[in-house]
PDB file of N, CA, C and O in Angstrom:
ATOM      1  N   UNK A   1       0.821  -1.173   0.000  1.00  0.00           N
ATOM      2  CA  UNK A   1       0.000   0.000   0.000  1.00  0.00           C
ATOM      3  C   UNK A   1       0.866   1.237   0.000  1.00  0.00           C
ATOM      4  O   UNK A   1       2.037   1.258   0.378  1.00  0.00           O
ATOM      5  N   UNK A   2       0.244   2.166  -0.415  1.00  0.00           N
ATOM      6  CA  UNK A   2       1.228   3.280  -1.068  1.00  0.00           C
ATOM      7  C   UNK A   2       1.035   4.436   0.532  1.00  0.00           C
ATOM      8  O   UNK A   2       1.379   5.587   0.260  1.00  0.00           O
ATOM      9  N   UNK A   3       0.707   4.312   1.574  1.00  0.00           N
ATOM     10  CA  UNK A   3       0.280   4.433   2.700  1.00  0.00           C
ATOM     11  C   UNK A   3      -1.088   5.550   3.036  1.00  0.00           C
ATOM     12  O   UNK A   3      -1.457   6.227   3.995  1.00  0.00           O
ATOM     13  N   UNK A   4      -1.541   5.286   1.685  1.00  0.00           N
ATOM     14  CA  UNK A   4      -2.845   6.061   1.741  1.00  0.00           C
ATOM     15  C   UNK A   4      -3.842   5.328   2.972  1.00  0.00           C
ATOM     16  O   UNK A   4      -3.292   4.379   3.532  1.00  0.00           O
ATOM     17  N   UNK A   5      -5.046   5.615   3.383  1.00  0.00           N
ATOM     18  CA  UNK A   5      -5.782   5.169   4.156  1.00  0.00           C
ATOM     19  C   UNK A   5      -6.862   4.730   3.562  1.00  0.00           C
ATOM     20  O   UNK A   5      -7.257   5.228   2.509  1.00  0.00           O
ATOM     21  N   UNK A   6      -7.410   3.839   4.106  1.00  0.00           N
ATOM     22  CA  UNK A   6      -8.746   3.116   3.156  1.00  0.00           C
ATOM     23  C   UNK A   6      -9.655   3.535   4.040  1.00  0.00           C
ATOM     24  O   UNK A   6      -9.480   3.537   5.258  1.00  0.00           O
ATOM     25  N   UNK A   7     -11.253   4.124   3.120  1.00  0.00           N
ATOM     26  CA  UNK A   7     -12.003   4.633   3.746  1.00  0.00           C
ATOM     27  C   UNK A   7     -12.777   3.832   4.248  1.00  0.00           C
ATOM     28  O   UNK A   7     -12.596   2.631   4.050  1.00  0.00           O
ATOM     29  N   UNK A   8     -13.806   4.269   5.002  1.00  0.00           N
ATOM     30  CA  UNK A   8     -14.577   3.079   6.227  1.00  0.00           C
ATOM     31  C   UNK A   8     -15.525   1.927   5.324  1.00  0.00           C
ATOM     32  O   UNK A   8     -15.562   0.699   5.391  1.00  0.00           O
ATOM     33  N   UNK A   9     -16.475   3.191   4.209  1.00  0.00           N
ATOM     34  CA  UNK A   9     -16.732   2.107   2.971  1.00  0.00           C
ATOM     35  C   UNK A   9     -16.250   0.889   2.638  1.00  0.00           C
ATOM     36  O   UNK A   9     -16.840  -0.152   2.926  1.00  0.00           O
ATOM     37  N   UNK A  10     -14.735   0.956   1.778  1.00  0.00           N
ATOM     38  CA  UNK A  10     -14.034   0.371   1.191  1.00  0.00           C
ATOM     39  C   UNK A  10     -13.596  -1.059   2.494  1.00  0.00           C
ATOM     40  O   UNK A  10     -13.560  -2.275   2.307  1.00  0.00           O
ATOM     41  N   UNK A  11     -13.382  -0.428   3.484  1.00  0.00           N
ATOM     42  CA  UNK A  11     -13.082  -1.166   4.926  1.00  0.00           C
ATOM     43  C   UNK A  11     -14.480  -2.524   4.703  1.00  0.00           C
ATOM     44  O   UNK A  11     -14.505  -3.748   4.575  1.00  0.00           O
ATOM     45  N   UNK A  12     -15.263  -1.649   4.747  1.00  0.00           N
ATOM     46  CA  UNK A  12     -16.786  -2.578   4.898  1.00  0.00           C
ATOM     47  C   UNK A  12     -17.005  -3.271   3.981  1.00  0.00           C
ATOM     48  O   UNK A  12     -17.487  -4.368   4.262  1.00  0.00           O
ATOM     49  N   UNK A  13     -16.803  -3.012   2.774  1.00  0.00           N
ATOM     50  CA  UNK A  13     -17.122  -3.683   1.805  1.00  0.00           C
ATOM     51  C   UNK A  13     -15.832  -5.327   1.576  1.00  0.00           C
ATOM     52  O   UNK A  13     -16.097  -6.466   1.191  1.00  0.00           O
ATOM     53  N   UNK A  14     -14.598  -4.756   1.986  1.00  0.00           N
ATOM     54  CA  UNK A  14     -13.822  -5.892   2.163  1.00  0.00           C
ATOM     55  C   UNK A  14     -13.984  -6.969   3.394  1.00  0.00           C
ATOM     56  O   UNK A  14     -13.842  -8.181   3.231  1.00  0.00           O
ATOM     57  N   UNK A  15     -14.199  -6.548   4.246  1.00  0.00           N
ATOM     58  CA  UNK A  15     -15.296  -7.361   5.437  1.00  0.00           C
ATOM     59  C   UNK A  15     -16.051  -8.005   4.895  1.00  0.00           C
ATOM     60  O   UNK A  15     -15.926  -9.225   4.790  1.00  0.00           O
ATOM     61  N   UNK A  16     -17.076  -7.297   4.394  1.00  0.00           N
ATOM     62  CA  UNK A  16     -18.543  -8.427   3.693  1.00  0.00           C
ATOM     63  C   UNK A  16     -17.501  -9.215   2.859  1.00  0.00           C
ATOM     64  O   UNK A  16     -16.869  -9.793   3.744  1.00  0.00           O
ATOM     65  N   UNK A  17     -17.064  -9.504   1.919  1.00  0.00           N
ATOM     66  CA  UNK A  17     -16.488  -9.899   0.950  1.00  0.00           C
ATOM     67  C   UNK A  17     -15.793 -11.542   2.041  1.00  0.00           C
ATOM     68  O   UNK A  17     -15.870 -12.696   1.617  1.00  0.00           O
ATOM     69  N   UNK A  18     -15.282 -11.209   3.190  1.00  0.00           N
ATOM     70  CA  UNK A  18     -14.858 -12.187   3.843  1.00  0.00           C
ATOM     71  C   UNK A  18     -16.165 -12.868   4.416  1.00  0.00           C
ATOM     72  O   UNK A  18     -16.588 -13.922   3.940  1.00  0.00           O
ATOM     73  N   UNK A  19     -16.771 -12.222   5.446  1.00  0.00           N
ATOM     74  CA  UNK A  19     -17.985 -12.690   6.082  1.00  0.00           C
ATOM     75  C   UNK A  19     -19.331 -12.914   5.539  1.00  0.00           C
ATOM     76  O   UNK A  19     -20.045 -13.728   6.124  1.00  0.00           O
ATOM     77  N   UNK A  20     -19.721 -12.381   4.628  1.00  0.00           N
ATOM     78  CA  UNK A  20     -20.475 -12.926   4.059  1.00  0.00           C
ATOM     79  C   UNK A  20     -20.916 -13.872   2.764  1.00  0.00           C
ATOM     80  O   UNK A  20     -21.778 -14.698   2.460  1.00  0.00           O
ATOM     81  N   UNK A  21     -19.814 -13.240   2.233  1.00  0.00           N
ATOM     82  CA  UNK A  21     -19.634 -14.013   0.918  1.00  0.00           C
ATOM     83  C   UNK A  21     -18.291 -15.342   0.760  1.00  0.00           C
ATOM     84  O   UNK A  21     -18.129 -16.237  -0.069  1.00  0.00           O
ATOM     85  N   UNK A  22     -17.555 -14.942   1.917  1.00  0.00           N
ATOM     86  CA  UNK A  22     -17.137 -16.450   2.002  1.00  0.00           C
ATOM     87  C   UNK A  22     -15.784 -16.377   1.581  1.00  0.00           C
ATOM     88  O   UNK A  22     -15.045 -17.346   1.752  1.00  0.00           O
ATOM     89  N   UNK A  23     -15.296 -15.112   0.936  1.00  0.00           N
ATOM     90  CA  UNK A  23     -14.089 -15.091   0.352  1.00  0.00           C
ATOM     91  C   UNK A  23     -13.538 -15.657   1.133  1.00  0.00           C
ATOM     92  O   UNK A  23     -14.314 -16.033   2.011  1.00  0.00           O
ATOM     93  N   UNK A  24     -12.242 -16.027   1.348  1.00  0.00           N
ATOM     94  CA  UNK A  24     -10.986 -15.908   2.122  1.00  0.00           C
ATOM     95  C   UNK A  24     -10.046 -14.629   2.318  1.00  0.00           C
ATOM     96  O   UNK A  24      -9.840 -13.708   1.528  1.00  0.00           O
ATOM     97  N   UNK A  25      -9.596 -14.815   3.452  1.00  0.00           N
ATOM     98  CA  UNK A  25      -8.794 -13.284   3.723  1.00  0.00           C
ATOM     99  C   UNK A  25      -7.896 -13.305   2.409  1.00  0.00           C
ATOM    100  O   UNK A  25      -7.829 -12.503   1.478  1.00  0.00           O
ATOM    101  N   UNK A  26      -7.146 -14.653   2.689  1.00  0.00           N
ATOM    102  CA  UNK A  26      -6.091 -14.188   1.484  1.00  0.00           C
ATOM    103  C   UNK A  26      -6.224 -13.678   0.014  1.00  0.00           C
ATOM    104  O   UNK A  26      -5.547 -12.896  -0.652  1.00  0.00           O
ATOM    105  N   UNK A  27      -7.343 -14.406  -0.243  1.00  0.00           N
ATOM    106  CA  UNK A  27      -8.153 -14.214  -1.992  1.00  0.00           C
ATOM    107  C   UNK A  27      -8.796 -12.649  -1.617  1.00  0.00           C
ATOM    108  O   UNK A  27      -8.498 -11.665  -2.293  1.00  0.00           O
ATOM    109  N   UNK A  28      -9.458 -12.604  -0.771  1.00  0.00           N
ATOM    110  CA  UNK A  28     -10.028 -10.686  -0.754  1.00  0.00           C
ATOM    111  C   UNK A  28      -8.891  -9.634  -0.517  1.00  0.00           C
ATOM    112  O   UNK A  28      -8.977  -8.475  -0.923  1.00  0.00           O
ATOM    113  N   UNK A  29      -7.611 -10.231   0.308  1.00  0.00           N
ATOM    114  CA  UNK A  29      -6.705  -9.261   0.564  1.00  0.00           C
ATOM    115  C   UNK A  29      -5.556  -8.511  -0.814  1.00  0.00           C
ATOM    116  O   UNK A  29      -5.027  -7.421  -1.032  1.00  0.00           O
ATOM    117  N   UNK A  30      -5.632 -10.085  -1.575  1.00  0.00           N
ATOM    118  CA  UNK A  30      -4.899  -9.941  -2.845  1.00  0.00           C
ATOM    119  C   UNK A  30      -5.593  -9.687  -3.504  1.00  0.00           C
ATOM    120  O   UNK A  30      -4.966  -8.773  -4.040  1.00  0.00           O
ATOM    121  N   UNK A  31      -6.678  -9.720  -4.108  1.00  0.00           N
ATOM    122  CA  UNK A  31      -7.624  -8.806  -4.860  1.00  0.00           C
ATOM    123  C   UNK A  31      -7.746  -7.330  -5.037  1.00  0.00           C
ATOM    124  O   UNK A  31      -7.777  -6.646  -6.060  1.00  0.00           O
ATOM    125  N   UNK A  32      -7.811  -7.009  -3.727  1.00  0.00           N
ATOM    126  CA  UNK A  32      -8.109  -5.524  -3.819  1.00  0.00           C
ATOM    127  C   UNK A  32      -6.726  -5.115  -3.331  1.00  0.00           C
ATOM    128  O   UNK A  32      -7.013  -4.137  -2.640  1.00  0.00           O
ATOM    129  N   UNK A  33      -5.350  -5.260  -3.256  1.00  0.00           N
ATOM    130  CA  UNK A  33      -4.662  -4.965  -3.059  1.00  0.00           C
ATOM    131  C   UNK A  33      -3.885  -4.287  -2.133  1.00  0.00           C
ATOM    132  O   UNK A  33      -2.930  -3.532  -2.318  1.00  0.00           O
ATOM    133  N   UNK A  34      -4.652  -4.813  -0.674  1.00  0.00           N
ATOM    134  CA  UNK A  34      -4.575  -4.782   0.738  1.00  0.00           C
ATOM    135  C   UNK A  34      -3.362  -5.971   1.749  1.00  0.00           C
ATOM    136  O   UNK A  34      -3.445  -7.198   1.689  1.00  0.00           O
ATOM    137  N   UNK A  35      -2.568  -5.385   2.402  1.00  0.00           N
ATOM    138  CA  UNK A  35      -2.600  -6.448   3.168  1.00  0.00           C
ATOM    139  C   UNK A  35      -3.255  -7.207   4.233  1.00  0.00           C
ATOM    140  O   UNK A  35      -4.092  -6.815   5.046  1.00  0.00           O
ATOM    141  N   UNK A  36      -2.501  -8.858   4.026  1.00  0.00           N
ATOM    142  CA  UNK A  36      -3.459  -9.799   4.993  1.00  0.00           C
ATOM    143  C   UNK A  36      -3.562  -8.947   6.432  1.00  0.00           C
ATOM    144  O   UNK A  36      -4.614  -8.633   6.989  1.00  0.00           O
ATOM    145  N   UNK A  37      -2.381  -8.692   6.833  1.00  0.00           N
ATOM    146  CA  UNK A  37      -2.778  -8.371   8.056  1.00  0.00           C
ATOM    147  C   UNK A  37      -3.690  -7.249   8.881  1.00  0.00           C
ATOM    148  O   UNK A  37      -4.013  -7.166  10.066  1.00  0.00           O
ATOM    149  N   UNK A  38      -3.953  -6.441   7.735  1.00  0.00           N
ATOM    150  CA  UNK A  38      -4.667  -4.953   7.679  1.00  0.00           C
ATOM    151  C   UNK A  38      -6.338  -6.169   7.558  1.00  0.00           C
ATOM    152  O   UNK A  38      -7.112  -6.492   8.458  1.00  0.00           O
ATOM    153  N   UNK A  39      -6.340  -6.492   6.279  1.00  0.00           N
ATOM    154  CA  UNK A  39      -7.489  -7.667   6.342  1.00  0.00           C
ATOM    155  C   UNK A  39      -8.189  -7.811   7.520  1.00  0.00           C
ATOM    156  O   UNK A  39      -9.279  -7.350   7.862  1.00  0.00           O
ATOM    157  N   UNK A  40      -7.039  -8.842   8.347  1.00  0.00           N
ATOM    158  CA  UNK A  40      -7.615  -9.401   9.815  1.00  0.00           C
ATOM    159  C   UNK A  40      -7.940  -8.817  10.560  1.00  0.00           C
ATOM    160  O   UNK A  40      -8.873  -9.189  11.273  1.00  0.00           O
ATOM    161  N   UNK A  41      -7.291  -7.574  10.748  1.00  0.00           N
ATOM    162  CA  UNK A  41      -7.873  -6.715  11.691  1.00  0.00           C
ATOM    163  C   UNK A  41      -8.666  -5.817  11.388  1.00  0.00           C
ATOM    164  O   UNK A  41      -8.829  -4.954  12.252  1.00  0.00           O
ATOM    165  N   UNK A  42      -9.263  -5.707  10.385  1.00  0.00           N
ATOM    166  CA  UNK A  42     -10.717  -4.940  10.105  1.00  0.00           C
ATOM    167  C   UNK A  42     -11.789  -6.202   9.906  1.00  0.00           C
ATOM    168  O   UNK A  42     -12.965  -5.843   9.837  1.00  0.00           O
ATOM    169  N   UNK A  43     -11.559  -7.498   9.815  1.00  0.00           N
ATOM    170  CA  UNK A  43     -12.477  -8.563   9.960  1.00  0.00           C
ATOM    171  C   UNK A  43     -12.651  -9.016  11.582  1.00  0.00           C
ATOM    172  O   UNK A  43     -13.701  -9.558  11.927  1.00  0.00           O
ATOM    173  N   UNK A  44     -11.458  -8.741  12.662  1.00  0.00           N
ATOM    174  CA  UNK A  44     -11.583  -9.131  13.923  1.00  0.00           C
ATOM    175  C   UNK A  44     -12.429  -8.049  13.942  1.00  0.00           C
ATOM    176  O   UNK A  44     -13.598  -8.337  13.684  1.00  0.00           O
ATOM    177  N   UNK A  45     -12.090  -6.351  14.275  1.00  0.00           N
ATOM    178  CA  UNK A  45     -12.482  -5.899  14.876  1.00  0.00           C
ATOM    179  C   UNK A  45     -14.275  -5.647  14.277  1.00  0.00           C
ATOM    180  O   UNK A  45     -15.038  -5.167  15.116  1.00  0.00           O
ATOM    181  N   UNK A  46     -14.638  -5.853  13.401  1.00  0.00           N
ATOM    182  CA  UNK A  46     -16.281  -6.311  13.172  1.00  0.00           C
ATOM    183  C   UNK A  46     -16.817  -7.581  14.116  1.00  0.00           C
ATOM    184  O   UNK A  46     -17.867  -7.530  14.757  1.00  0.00           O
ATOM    185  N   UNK A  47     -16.034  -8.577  14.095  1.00  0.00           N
ATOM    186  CA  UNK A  47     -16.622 -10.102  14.755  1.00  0.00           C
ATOM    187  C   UNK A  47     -16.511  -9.520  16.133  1.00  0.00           C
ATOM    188  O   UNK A  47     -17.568  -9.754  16.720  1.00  0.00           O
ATOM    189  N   UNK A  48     -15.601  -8.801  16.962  1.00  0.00           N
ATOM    190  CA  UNK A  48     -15.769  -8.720  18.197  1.00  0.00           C
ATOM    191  C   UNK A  48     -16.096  -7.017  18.482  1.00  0.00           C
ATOM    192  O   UNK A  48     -15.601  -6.300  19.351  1.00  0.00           O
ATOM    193  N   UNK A  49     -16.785  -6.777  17.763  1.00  0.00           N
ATOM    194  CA  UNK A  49     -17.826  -5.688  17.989  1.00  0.00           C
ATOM    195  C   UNK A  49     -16.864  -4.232  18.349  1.00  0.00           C
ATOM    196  O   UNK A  49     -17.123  -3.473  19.283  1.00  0.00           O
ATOM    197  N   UNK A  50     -15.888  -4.083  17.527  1.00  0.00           N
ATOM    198  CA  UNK A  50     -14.710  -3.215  17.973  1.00  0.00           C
ATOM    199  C   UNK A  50     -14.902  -2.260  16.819  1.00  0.00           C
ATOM    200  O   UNK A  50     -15.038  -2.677  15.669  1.00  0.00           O
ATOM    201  N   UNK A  51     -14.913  -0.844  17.158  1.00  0.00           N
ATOM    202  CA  UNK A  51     -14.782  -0.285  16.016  1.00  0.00           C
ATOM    203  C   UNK A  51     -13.532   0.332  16.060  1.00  0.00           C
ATOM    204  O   UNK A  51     -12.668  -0.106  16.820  1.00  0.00           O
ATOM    205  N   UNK A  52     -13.281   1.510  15.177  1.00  0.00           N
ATOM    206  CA  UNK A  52     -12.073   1.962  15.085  1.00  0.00           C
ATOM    207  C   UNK A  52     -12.104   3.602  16.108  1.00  0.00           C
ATOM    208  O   UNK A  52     -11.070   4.161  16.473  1.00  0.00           O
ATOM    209  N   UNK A  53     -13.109   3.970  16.323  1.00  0.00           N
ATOM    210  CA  UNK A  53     -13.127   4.964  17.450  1.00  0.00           C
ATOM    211  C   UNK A  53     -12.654   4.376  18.809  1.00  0.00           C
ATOM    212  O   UNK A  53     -11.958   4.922  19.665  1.00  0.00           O
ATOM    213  N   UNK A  54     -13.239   3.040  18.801  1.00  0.00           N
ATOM    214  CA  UNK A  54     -12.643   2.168  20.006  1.00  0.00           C
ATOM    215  C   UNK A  54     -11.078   2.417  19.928  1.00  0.00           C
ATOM    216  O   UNK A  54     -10.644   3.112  20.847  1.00  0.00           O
ATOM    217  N   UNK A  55     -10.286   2.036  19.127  1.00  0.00           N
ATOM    218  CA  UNK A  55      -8.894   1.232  18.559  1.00  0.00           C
ATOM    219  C   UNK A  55      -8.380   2.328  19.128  1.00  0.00           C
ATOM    220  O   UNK A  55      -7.441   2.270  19.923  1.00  0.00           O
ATOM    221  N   UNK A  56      -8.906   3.327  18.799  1.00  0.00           N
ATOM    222  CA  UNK A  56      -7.856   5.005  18.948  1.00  0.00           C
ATOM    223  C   UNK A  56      -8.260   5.153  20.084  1.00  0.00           C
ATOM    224  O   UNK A  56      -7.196   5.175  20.703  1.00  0.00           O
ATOM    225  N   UNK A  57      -9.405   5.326  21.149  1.00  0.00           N
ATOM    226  CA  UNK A  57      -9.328   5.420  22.107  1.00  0.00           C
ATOM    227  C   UNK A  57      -8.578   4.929  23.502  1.00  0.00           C
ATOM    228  O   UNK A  57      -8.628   5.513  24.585  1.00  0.00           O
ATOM    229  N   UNK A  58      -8.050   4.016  23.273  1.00  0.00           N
ATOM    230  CA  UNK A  58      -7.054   2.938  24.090  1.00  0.00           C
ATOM    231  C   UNK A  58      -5.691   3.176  24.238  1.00  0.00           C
ATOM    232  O   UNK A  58      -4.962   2.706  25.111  1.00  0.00           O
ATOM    233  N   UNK A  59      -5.394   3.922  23.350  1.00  0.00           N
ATOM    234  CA  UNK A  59      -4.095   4.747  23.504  1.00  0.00           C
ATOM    235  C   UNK A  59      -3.989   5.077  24.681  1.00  0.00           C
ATOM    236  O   UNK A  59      -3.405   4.680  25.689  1.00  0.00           O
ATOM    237  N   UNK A  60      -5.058   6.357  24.209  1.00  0.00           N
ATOM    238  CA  UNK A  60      -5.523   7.372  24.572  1.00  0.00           C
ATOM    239  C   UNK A  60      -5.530   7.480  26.599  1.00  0.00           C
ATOM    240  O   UNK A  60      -4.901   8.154  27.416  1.00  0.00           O
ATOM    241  N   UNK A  61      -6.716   6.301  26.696  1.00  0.00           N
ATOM    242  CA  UNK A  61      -7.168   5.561  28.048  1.00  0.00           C
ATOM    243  C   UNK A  61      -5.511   5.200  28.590  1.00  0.00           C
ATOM    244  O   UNK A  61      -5.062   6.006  29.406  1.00  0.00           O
ATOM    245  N   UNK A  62      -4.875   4.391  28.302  1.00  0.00           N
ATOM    246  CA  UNK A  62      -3.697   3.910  28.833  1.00  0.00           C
ATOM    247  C   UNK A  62      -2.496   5.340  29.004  1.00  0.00           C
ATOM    248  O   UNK A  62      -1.635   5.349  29.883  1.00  0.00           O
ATOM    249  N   UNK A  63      -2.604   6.015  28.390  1.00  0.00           N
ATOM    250  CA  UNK A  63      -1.626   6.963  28.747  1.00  0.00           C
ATOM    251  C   UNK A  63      -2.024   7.755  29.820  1.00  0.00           C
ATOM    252  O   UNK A  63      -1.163   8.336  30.481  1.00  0.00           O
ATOM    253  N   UNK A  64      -3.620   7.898  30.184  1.00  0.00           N
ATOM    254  CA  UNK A  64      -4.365   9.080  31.040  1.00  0.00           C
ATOM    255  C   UNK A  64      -4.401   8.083  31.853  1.00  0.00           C
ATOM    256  O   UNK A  64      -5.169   8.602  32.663  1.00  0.00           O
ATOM    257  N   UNK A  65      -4.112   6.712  32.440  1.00  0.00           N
ATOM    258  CA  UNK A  65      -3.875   5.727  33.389  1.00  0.00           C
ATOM    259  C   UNK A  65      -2.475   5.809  33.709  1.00  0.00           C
ATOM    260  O   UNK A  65      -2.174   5.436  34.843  1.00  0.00           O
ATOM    261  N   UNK A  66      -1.470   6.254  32.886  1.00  0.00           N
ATOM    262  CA  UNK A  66      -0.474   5.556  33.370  1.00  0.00           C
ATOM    263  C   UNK A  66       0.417   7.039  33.978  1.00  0.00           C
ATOM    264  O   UNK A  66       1.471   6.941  34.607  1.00  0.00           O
ATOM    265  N   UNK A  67      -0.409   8.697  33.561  1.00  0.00           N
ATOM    266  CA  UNK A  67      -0.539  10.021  34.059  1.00  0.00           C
ATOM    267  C   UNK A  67      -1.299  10.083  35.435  1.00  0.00           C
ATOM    268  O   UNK A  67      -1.137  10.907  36.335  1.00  0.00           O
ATOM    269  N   UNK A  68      -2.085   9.119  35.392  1.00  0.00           N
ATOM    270  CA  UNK A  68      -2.912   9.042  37.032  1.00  0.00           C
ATOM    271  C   UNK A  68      -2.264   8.406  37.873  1.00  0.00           C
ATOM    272  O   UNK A  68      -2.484   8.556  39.075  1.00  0.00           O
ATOM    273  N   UNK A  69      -1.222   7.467  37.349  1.00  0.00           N
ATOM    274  CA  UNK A  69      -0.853   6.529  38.513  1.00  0.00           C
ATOM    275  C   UNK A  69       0.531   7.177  38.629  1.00  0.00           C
ATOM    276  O   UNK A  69       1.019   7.072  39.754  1.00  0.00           O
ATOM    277  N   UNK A  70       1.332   7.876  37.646  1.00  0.00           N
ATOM    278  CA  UNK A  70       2.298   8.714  38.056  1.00  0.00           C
ATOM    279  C   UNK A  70       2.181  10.084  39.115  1.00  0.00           C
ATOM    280  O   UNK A  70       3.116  10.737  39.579  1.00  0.00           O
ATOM    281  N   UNK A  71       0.706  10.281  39.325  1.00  0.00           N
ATOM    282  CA  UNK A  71       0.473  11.470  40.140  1.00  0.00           C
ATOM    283  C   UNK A  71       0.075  10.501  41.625  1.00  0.00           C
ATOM    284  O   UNK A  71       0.689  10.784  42.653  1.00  0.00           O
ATOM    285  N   UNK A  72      -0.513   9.865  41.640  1.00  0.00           N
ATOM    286  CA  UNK A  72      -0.578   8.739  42.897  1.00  0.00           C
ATOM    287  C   UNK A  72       0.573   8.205  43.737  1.00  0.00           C
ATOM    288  O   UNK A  72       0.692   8.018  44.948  1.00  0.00           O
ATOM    289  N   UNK A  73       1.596   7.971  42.422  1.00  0.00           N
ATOM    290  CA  UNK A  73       2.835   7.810  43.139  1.00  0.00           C
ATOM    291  C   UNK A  73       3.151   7.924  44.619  1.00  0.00           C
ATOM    292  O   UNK A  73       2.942   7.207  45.598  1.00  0.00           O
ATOM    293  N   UNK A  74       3.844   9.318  44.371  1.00  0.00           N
ATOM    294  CA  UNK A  74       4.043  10.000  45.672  1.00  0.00           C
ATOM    295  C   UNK A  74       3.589   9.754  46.664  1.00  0.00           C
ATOM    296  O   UNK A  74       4.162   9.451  47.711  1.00  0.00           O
ATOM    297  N   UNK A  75       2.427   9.864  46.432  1.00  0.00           N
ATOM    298  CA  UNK A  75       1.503   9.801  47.573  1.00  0.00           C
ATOM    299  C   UNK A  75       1.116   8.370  48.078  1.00  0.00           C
ATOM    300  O   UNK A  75       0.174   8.272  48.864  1.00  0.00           O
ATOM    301  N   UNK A  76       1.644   7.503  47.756  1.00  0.00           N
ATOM    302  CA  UNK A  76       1.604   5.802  47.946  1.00  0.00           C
ATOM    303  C   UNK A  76       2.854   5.899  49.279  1.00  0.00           C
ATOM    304  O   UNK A  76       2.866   5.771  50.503  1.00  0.00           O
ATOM    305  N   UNK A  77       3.874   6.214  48.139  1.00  0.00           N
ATOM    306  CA  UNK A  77       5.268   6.617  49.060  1.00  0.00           C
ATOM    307  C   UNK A  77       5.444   7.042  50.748  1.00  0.00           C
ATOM    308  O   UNK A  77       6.215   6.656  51.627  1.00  0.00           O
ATOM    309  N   UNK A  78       4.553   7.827  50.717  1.00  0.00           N
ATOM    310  CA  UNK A  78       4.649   8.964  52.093  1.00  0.00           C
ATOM    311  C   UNK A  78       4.345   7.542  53.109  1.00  0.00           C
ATOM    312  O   UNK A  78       3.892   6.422  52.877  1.00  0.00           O
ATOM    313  N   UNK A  79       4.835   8.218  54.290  1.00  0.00           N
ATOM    314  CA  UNK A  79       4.755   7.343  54.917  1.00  0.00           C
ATOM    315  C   UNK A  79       3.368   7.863  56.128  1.00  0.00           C
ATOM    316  O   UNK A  79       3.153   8.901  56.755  1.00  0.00           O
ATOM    317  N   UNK A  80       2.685   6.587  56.022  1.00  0.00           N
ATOM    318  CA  UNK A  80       1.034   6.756  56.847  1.00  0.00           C
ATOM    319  C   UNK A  80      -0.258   7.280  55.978  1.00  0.00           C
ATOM    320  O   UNK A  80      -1.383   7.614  56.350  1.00  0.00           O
ATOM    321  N   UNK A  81       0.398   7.215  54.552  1.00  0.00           N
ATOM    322  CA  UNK A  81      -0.774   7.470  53.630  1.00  0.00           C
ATOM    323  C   UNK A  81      -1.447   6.349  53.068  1.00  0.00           C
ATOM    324  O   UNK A  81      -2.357   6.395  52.241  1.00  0.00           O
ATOM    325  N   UNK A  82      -0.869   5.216  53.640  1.00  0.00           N
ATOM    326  CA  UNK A  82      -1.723   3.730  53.254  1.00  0.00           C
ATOM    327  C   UNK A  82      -3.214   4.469  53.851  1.00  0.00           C
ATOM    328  O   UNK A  82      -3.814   5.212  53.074  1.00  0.00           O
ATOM    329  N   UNK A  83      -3.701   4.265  55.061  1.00  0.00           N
ATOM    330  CA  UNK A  83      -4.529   4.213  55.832  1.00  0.00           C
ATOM    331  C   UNK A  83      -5.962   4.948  55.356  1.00  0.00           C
ATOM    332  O   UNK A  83      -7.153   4.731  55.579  1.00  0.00           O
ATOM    333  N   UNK A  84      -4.936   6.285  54.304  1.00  0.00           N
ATOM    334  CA  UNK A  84      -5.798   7.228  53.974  1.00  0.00           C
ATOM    335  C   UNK A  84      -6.602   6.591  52.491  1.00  0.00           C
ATOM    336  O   UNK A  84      -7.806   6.676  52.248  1.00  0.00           O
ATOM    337  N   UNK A  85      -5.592   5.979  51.665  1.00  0.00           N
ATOM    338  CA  UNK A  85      -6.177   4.935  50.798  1.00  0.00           C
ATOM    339  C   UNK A  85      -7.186   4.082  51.026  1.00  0.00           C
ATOM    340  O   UNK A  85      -8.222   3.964  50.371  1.00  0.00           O
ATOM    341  N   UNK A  86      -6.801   3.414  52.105  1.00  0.00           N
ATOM    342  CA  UNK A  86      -7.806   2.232  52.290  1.00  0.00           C
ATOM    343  C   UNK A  86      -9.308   2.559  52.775  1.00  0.00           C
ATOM    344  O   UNK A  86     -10.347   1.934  52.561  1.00  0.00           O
ATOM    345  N   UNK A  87      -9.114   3.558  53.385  1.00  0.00           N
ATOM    346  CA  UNK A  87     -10.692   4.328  53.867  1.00  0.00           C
ATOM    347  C   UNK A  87     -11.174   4.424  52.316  1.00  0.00           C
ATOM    348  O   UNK A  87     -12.198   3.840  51.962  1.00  0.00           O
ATOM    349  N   UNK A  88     -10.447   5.130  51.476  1.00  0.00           N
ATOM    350  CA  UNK A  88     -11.275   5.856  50.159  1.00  0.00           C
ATOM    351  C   UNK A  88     -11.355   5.007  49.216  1.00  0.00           C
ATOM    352  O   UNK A  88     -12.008   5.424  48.259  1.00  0.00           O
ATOM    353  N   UNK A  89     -10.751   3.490  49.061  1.00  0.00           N
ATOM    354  CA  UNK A  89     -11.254   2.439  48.696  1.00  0.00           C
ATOM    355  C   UNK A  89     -12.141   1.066  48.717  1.00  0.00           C
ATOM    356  O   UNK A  89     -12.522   0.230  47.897  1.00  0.00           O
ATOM    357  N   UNK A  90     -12.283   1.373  50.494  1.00  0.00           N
ATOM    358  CA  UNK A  90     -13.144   0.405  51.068  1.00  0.00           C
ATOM    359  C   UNK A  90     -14.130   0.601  51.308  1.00  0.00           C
ATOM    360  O   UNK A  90     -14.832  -0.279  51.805  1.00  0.00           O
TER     361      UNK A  90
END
């Protein structure tokens, strides 16, 4: 692929082509001149109900998790701030 992006259409229509009509990844992927592995993962993420607003959001989620638990830090650290945790979790 020339690293253009394939539109959600074109996405869908190569999906059906697997799932409904039976193609095979490999015969629909070489056809339209996609790779397999781009294939699979626009055929997974239909079968397990994933879209692509999902896909990008997860980044997203894991970095604003891993910014929350860097600000928690500290405060794990101190000493006698267990106690104050466990009240506001239990």
């Amino acid at each position: 692929m020339s690293g253009q992006r394939d539109t959600p259409e074109f996405k869908d229509e190569a999906v059906k082509q697997v799932l409904d009509r039976g193609y095979s990844v490999a015969e629909t992927a070489e056809r339209l001149g996609v790779s397999h592995h781009s294939l699979y993962k626009w055929v997974n993420a239909v079968k397990h109900g994933s879209s692509e607003q999902q896909a990008n959001e997860l980044p997203e989620a894991k970095r604003e998790a891993l910014k929350l638990r860097a600000q928690l830090r500290p405060a794990l650290k101190k000493k006698g701030s267990r106690p104050v945790f466990m009240r506001i979790f239990n």
